[in-house]
Structure formats: structure tokens, C-alpha cells
py3Dmol code that shows the C-alpha trace and the ligand (Angstrom):
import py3Dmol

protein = """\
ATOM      1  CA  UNK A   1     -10.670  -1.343  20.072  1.00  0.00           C
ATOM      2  CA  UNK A   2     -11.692   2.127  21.163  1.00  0.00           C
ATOM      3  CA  UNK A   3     -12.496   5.033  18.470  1.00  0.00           C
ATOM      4  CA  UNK A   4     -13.494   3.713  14.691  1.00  0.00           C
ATOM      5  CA  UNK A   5     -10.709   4.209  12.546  1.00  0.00           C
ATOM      6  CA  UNK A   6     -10.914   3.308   8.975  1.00  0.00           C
ATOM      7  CA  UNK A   7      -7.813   2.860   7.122  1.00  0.00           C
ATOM      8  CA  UNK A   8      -7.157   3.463   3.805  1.00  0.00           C
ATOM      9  CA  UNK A   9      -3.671   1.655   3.583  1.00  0.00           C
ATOM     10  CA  UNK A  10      -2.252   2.831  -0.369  1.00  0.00           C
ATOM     11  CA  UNK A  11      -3.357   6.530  -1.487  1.00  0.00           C
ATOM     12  CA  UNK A  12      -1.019   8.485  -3.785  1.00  0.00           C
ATOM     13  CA  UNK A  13      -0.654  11.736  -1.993  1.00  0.00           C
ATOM     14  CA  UNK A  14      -1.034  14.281  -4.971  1.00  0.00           C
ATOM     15  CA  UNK A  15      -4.708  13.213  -4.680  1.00  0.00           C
ATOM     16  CA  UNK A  16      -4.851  14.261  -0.730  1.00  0.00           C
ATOM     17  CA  UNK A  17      -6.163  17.689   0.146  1.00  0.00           C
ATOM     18  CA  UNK A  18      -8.209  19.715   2.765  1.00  0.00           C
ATOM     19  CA  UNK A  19     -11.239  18.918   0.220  1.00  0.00           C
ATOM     20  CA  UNK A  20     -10.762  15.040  -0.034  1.00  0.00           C
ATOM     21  CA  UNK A  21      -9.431  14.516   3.645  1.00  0.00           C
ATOM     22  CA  UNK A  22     -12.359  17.316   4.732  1.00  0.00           C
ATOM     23  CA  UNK A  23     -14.969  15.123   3.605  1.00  0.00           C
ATOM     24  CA  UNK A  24     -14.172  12.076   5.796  1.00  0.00           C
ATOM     25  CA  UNK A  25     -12.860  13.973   8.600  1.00  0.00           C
ATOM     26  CA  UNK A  26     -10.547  12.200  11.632  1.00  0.00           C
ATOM     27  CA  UNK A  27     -12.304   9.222  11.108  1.00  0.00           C
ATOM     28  CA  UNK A  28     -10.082   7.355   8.949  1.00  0.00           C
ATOM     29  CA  UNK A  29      -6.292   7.142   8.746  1.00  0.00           C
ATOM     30  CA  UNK A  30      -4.562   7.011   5.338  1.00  0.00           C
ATOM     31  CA  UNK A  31      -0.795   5.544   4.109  1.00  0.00           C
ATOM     32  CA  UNK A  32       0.003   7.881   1.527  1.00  0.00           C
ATOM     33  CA  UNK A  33       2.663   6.641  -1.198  1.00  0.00           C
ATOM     34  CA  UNK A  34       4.832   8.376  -3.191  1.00  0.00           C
ATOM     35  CA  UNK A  35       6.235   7.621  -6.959  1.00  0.00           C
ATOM     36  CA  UNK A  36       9.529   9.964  -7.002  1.00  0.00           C
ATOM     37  CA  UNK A  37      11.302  12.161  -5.154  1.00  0.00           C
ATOM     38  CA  UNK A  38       8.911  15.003  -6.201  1.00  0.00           C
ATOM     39  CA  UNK A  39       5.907  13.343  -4.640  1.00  0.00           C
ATOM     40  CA  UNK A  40       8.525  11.698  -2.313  1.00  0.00           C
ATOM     41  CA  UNK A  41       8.916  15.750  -0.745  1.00  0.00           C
ATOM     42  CA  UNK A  42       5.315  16.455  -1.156  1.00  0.00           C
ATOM     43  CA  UNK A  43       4.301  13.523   0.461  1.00  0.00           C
ATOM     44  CA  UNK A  44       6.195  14.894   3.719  1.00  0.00           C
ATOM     45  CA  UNK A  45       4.974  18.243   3.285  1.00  0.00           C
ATOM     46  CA  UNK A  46       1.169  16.653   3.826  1.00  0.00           C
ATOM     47  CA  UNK A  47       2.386  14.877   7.099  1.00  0.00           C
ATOM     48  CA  UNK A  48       3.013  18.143   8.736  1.00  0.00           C
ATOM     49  CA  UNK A  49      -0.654  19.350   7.699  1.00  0.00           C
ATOM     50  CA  UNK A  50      -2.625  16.496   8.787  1.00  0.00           C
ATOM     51  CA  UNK A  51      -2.262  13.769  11.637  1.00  0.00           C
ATOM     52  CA  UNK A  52      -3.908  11.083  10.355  1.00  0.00           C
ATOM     53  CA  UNK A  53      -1.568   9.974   7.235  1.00  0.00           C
ATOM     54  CA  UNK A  54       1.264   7.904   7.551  1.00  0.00           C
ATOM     55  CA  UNK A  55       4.121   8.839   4.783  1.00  0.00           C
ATOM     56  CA  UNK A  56       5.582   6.358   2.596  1.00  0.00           C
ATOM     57  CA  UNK A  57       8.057   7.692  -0.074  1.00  0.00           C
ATOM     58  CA  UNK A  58       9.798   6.055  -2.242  1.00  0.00           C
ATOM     59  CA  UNK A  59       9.603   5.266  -6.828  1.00  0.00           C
ATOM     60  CA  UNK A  60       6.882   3.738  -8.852  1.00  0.00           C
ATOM     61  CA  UNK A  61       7.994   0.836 -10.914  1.00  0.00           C
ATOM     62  CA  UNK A  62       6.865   2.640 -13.993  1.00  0.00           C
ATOM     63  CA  UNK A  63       8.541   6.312 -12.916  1.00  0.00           C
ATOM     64  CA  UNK A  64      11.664   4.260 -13.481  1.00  0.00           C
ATOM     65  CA  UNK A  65      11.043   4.840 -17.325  1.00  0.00           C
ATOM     66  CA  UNK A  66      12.540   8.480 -16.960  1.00  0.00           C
ATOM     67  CA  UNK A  67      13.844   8.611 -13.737  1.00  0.00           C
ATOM     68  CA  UNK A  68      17.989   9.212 -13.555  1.00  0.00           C
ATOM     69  CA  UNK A  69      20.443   7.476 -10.775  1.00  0.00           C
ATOM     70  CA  UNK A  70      20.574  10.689  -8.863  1.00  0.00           C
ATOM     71  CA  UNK A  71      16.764  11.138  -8.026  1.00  0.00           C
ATOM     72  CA  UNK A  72      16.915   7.417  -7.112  1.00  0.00           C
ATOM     73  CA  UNK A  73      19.772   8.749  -5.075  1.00  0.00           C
ATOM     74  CA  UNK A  74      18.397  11.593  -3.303  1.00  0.00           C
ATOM     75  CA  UNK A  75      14.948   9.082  -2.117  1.00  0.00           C
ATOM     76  CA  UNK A  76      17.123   7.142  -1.186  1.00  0.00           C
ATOM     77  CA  UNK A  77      19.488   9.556   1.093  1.00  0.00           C
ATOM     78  CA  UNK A  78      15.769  10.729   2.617  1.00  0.00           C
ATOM     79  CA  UNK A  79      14.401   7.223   3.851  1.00  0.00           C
ATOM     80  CA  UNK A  80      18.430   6.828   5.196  1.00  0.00           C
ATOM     81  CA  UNK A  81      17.935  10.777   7.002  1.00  0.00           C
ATOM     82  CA  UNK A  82      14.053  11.558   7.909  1.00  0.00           C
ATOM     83  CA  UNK A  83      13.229  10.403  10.788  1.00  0.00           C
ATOM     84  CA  UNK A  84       9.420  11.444   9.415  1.00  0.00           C
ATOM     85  CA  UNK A  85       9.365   8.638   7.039  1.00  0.00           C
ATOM     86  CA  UNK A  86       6.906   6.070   8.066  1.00  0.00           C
ATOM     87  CA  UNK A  87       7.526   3.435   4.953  1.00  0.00           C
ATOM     88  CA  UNK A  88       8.774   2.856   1.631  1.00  0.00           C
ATOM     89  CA  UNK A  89       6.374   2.869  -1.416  1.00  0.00           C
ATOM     90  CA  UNK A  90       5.211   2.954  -3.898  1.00  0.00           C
ATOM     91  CA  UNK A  91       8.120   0.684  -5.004  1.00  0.00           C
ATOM     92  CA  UNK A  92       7.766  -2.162  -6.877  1.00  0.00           C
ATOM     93  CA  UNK A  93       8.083  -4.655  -9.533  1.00  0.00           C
ATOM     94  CA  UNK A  94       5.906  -4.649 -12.762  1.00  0.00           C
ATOM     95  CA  UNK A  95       5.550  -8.031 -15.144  1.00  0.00           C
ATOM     96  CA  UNK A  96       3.376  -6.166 -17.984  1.00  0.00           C
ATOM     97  CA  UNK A  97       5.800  -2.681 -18.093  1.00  0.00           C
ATOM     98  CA  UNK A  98       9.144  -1.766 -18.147  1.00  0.00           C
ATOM     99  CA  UNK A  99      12.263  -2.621 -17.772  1.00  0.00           C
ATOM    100  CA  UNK A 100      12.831  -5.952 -15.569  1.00  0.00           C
ATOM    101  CA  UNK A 101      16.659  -5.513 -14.847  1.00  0.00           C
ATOM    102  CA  UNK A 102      16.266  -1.732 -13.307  1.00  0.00           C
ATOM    103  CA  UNK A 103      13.255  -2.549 -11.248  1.00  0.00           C
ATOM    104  CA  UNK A 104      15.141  -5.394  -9.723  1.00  0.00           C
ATOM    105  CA  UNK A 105      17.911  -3.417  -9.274  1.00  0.00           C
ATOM    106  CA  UNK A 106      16.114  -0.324  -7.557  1.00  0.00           C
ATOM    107  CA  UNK A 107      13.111  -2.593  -5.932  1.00  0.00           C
ATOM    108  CA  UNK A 108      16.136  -4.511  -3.771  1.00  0.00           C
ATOM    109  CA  UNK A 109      17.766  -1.084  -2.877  1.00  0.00           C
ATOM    110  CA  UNK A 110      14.141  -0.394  -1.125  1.00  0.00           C
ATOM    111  CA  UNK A 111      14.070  -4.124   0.069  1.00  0.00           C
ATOM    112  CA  UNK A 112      17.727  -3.515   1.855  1.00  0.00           C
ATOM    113  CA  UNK A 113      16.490   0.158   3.672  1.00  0.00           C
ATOM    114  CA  UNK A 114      13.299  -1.635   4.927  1.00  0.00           C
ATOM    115  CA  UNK A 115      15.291  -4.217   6.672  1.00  0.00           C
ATOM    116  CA  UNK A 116      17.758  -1.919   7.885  1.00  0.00           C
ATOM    117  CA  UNK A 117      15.578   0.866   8.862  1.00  0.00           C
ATOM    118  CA  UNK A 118      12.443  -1.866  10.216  1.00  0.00           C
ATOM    119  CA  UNK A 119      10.209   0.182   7.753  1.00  0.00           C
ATOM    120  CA  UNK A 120       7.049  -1.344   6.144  1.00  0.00           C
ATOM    121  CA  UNK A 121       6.712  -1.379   2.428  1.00  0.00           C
ATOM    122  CA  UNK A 122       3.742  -0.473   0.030  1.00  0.00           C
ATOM    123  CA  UNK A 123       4.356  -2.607  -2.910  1.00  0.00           C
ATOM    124  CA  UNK A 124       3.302  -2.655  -6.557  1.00  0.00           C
ATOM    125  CA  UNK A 125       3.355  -6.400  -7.934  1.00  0.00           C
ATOM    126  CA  UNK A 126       0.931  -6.543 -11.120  1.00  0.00           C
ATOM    127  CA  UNK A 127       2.271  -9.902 -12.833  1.00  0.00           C
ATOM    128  CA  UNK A 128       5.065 -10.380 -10.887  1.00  0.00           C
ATOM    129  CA  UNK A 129       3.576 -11.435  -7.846  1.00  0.00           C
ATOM    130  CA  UNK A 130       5.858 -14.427  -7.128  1.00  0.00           C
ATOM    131  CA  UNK A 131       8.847 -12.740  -7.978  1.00  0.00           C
ATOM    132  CA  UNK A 132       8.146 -10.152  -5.533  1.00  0.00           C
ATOM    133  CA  UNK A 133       7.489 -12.649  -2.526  1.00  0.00           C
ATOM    134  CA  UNK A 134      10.586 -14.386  -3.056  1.00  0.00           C
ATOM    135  CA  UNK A 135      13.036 -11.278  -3.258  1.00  0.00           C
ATOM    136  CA  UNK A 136      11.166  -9.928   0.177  1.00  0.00           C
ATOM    137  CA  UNK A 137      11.922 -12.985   2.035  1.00  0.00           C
ATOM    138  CA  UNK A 138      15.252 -13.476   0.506  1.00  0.00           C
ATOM    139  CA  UNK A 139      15.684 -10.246   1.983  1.00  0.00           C
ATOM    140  CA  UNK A 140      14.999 -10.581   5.283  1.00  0.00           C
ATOM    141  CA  UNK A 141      11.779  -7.890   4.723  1.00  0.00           C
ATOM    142  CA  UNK A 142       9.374  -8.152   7.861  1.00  0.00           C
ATOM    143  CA  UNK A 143       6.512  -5.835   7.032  1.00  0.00           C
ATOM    144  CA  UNK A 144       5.151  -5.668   3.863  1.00  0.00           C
ATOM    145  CA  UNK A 145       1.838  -4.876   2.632  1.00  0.00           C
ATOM    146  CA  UNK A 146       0.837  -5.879  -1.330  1.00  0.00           C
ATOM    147  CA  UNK A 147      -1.178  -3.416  -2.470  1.00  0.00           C
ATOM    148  CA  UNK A 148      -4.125  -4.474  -4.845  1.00  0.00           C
ATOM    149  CA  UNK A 149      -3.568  -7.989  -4.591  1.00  0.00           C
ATOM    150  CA  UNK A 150      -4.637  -9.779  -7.850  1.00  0.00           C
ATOM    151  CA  UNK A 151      -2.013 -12.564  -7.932  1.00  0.00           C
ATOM    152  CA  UNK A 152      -2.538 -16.680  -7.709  1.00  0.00           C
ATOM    153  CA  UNK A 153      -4.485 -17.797  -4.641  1.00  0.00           C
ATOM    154  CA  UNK A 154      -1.982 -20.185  -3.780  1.00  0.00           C
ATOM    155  CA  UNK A 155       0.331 -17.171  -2.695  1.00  0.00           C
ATOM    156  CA  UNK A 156      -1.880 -16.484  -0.267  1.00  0.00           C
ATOM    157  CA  UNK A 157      -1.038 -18.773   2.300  1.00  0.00           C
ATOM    158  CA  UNK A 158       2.976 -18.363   1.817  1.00  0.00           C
ATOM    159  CA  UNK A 159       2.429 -14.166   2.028  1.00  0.00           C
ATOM    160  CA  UNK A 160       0.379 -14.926   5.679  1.00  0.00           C
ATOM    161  CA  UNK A 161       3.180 -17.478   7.199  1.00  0.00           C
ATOM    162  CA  UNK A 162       5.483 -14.460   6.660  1.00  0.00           C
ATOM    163  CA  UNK A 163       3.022 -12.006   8.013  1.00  0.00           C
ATOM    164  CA  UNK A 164       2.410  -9.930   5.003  1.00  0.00           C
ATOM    165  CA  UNK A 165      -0.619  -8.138   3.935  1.00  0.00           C
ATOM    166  CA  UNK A 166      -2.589  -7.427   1.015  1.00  0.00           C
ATOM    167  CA  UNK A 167      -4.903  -4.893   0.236  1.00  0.00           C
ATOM    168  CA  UNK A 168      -8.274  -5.221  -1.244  1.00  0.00           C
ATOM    169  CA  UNK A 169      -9.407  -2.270  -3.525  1.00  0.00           C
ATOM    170  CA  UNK A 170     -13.185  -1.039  -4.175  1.00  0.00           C
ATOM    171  CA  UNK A 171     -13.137  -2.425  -7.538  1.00  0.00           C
ATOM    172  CA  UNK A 172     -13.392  -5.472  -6.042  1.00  0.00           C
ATOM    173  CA  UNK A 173     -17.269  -4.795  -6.608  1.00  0.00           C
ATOM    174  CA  UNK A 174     -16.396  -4.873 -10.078  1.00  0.00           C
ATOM    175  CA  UNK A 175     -12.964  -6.935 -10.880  1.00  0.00           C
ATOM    176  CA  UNK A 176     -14.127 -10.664 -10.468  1.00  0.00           C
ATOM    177  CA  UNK A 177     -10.088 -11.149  -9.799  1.00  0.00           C
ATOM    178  CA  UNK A 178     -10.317  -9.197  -6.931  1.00  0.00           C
ATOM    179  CA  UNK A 179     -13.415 -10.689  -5.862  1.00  0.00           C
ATOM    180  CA  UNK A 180     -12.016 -14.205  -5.756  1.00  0.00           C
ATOM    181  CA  UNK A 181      -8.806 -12.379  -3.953  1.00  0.00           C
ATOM    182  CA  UNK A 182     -11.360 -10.884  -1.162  1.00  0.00           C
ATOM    183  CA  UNK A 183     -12.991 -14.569  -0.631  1.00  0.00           C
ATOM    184  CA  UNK A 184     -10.051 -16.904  -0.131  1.00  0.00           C
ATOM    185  CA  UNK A 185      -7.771 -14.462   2.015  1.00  0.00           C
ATOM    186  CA  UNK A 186      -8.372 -14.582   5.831  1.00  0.00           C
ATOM    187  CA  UNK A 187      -9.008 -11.491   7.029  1.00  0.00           C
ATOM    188  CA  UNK A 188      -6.061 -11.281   9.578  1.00  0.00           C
ATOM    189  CA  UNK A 189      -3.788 -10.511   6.296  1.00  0.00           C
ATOM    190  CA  UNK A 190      -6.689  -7.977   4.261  1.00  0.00           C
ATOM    191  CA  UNK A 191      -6.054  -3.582   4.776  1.00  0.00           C
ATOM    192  CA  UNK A 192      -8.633  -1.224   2.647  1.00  0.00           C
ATOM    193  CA  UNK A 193      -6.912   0.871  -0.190  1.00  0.00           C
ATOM    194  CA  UNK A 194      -8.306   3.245  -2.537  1.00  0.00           C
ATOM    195  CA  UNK A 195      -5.545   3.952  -4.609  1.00  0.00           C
ATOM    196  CA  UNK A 196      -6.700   7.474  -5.514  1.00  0.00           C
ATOM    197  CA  UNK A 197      -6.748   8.737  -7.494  1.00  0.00           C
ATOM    198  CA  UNK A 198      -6.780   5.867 -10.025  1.00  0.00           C
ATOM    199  CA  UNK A 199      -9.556   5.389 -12.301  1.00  0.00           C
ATOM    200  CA  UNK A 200     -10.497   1.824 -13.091  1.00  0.00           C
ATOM    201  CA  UNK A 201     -13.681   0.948 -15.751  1.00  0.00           C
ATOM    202  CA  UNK A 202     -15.274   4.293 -14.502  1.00  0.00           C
ATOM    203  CA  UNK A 203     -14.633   4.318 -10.891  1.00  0.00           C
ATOM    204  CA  UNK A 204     -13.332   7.188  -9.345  1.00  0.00           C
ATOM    205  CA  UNK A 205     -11.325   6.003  -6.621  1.00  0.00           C
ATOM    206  CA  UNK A 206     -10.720   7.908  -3.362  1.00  0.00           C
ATOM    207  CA  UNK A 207     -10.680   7.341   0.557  1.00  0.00           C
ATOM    208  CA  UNK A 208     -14.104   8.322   0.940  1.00  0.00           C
ATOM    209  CA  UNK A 209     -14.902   5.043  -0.571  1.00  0.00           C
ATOM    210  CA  UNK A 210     -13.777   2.855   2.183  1.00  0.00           C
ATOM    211  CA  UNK A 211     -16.477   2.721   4.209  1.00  0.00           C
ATOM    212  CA  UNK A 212     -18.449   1.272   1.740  1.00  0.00           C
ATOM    213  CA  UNK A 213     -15.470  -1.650   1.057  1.00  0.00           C
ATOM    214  CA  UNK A 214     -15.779  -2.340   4.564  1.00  0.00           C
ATOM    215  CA  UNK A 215     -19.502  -3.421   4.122  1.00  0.00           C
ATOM    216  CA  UNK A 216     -19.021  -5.365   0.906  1.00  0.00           C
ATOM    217  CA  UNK A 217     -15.799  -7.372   2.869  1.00  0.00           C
ATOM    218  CA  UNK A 218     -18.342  -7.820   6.110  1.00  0.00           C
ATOM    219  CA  UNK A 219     -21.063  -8.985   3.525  1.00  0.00           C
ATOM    220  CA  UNK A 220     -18.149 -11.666   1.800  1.00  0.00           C
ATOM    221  CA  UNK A 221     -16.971 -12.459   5.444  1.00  0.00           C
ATOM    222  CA  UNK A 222     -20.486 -13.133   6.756  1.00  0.00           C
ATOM    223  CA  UNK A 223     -19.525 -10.345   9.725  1.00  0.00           C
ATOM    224  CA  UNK A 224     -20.732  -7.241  11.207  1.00  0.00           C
ATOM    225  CA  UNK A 225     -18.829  -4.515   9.383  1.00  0.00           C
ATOM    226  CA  UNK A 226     -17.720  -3.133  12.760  1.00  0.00           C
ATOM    227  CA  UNK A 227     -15.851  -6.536  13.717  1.00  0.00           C
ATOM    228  CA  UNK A 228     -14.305  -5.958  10.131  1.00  0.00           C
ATOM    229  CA  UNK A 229     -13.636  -2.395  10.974  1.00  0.00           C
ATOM    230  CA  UNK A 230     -11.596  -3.796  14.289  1.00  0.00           C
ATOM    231  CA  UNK A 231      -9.480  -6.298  12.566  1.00  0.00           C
ATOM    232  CA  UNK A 232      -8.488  -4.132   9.553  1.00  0.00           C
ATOM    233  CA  UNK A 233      -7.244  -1.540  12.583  1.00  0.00           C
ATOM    234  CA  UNK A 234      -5.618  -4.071  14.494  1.00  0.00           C
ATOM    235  CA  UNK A 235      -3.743  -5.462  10.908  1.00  0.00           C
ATOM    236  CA  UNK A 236      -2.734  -1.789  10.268  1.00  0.00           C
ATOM    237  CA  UNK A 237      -0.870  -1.218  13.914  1.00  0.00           C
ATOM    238  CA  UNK A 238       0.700  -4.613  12.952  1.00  0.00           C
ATOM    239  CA  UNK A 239       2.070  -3.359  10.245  1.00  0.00           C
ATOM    240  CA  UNK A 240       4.252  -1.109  12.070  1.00  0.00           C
ATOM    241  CA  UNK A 241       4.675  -2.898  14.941  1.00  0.00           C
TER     242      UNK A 241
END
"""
ligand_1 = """\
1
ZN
Zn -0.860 3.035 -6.378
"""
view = py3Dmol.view(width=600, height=400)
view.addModel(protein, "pdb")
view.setStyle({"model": 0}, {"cartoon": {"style": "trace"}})
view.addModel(ligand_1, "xyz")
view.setStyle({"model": 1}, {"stick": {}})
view.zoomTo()
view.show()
């Protein structure tokens, strides 16, 4: 499949800079998400600097909490105007925080631009995994990638028929959840993610830890890492068709 890309496929942008993107250099290509219309902007900003990330803008679940109707407005009125906007995310619903009724409301809003602008999501789903799957088909959603997948294996299946993806996250070395996730999905529906730059039980996530997640998904798939390297690729220019 020509040059090795890596793809790091969910990394909040506020942790993307010359440093962090200097250390891995062109060889990777990162989806950088957004959780208001601050980061929304700044998220945009980076595109110009750097070629190799993909902007997704949109609200976190959780910035709902303080957010008012007219910032949901104005992300709104930029996924509807820039033509620069590559996705919508981080958007989401969340079963352990929040509240239920406004992240319906705001997660369909998304749901309705992405089928009316063909743009992939990026989508937070902790606890509400099912609930999430059923509104995106409801609404007609074709590309869709769940980011840090730690929902019921029997999801998986339904998620793949529909041609969505998940992403697994390094802590996969270290979240038995995730582990199980890693082993049971196929790899024609798995992208890399770091999520930086999220701390979980110590680790300090960031892009520069996907190359590493590539060998411990080759060592689960019993596969050279470069065939995983190829499919991931080839399930990221899916994603936006
Ligand atoms: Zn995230």
C-alpha cells in the first residue's frame, strides 16, 4: 500500500504541537477532535500548519455541562460552512456523566450534519454503547468510528454489518476490557487512537505511542505488524470514502 502511514484515528488537538508531531515526523497521520467551539477553531488553525491531521470539530458529551445553545450554535454553523472540516467529534453520548436528555438532543444534531454533509464521526460512547449504535443507524449515519471501544462483544458484529469502526487504545496493554475488545474484533473494523493527552492508571498517552499498539495488535492477531500497519491504513481511507 505504498509509504507506511500510521494512523492515530482520536487525538484531542490542544495536545498537538511542533514538539509532539516533531517527534514522529510525516510518518503517521492523526484525526484530531475537538470538545467546543474553542478547540473546535483551534483545531482548524492546526490543519493549516500541518498536512498530516484530519480535523474533526464538534462538543464533548461532558463540555455539555457548561456549554450554552449559542456555542452549540456557532459549531454547528462551522461543520454547515467550512469546507475544511473533515468530521464531527468528539461528540457523543455518556451513560456514567451528565445529563441524558441534552446529549441526546445535541448528539442527534451531529448525527443529522454527518448524514447530510457525508462526514465521518469520532464518537464518545462510555456506557452507552447500545444506545449510541441504534440512534446512528436510525439516522441514516454511514461512517462512524467508536473511539475506545469498551462496550459488549456482541456489538461487535452489528457495528461491522454497518461498516463502523472502533478504535483500540494503548491501554489495551493494561485494561483487560480492552484487551478482550482487541481479541474478538476483526481487524477490518480496528483504527489506532491515543487519545492524548489522556492519562489512564499512569500512562501518558500520545501519538508517539502507536507504533508500539501496532505490535501488541500484530502479536494478538498472530500477523506481521506491517500487514497490520496496511489494513489499519486501508480502514482509515474507508472511513472517508
Ligand atoms: Zn477523547
Amino acid at each position: 500500500m505504498g509509504v507506511d502511514m500510521l494512523v492515530d484515528a482520536h487525538c484531542h488537538a490542544h495536545s498537538l504541537n511542533e514538539e509532539v508531531l516533531g517527534r514522529i515526523e510525516d510518518g503517521i497521520i492523526v484525526i484530531a477532535v475537538s470538545e467546543d467551539l474553542e478547540s473546535s477553531l483551534k483545531t482548524l488553525e492546526l490543519t493549516e500548519k500541518f498536512e498530516n491531521i484530519m480535523p474533526f470539530i464538534g462538543i464533548h458529551p461532558w463540555s455539555l455541562e457548561e456549554i450554552t445553545q449559542q456555542e452549540i450554535d456557532e459549531v454547528i454553523g462551522l461543520i454547515e460552512r467550512r469546507d475544511d472540516v473533515k468530521g464531527i467529534g468528539e461528540v457523543g453520548l455518556d451513560g456514567k456523566r451528565g445529563n441524558r436528555e441534552k446529549q441526546m438532543d445535541v448528539f442527534k444534531s451531529f448525527c443529522r450534519l454527518s448524514a447530510e454533509y457525508d462526514l465521518p464521526m469520532n464518537i464518545h460512547a462510555r456506557d452507552a454503547w447500545a444506545d449510541v449504535l441504534g440512534i446512528l443507524r436510525k439516522m441514516d449515519v454511514e461512517s462512524a468510528i467508536i473511539h475506545w471501544y469498551n462496550g459488549p462483544l456482541s456489538l461487535l458484529e452489528e457495528m461491522r454489518e454497518c461498516g463502523y469502526m472502533i478504535t483500540i487504545n494503548p491501554a489495551a496493554r493494561i485494561q483487560p476490557r480492552h484487551m478482550d475488545v482487541l481479541r474478538e474484533a476483526p481487524l477490518d473494523m480496528i483504527l489506532t487512537e491515543s487519545d492524548g493527552p489522556y492519562e489512564y492508571r499512569g500512562l501518558r498517552l500520545g501519538p508517539d505511542m502507536i507504533e508500539d499498539l501496532v505490535k501488541l495488535i500484530a502479536e494478538v492477531k498472530r500477523m506481521p505488524a506491517k500487514d497490520v500497519e496496511d489494513a489499519i491504513e486501508f480502514n482509515f481511507r474507508r472511513i472517508f470514502r
